[in-house]
C-alpha positions as a Markdown table, in Angstrom:
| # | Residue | x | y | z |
|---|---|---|---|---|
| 1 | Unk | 0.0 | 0.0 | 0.0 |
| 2 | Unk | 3.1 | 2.2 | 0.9 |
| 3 | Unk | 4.6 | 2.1 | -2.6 |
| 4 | Unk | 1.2 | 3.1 | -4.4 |
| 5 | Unk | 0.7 | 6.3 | -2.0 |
| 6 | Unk | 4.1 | 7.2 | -3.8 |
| 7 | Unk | 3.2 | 5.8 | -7.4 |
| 8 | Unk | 0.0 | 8.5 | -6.7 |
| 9 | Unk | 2.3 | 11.6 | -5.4 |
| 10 | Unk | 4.8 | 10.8 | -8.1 |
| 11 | Unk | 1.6 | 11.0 | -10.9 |
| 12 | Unk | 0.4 | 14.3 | -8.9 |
| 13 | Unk | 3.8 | 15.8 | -9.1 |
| 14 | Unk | 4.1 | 15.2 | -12.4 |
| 15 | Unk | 1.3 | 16.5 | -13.7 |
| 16 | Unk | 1.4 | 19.5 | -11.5 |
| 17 | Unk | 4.8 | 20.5 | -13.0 |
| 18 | Unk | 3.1 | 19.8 | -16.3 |
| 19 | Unk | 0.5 | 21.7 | -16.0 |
| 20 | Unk | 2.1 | 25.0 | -14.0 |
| 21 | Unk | 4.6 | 24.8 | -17.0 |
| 22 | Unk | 2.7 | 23.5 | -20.3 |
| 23 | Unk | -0.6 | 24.4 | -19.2 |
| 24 | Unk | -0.9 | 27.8 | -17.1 |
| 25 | Unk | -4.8 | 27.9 | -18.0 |
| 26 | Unk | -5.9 | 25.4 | -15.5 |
| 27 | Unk | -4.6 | 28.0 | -12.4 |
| 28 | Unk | -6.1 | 26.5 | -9.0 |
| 29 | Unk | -6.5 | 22.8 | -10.0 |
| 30 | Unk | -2.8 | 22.6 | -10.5 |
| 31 | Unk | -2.3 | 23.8 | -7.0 |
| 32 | Unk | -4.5 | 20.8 | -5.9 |
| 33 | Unk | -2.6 | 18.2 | -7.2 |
| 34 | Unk | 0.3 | 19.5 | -5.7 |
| 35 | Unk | -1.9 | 19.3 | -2.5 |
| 36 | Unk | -2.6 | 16.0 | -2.9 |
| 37 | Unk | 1.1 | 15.3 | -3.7 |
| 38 | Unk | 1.9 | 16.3 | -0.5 |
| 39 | Unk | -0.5 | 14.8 | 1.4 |
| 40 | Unk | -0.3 | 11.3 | 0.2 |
| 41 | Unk | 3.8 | 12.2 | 1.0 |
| 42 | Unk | 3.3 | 13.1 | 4.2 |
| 43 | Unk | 0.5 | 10.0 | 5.2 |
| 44 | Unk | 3.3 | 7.5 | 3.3 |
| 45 | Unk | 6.2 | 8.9 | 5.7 |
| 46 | Unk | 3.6 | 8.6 | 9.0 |
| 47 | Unk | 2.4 | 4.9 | 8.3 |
| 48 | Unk | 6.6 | 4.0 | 7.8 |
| 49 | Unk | 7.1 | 5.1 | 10.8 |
């Protein structure tokens, strides 16, 4: 379960970069998949531990 949580960020953080860079229209839903990004980060590093 760990290593999908990071699949997902790594998708999230990808298509944020994407879309801040390639696709500036989108503006606020970007932001949220960086969001999300983080939070799936942040529950991956607290369930390690």
């Amino acid at each position: 379960m760990r290593s999908l949580l990071y699949i997902v960020a790594v998708i999230l953080v990808i298509g944020w970069a994407l879309g801040v860079f390639a696709f500036h229209v989108a503006g606020g839903i970007i932001h949220v998949l960086l969001v999300i990004a983080v939070i799936s980060l942040i529950l991956g590093l607290i369930r390690r531990a």
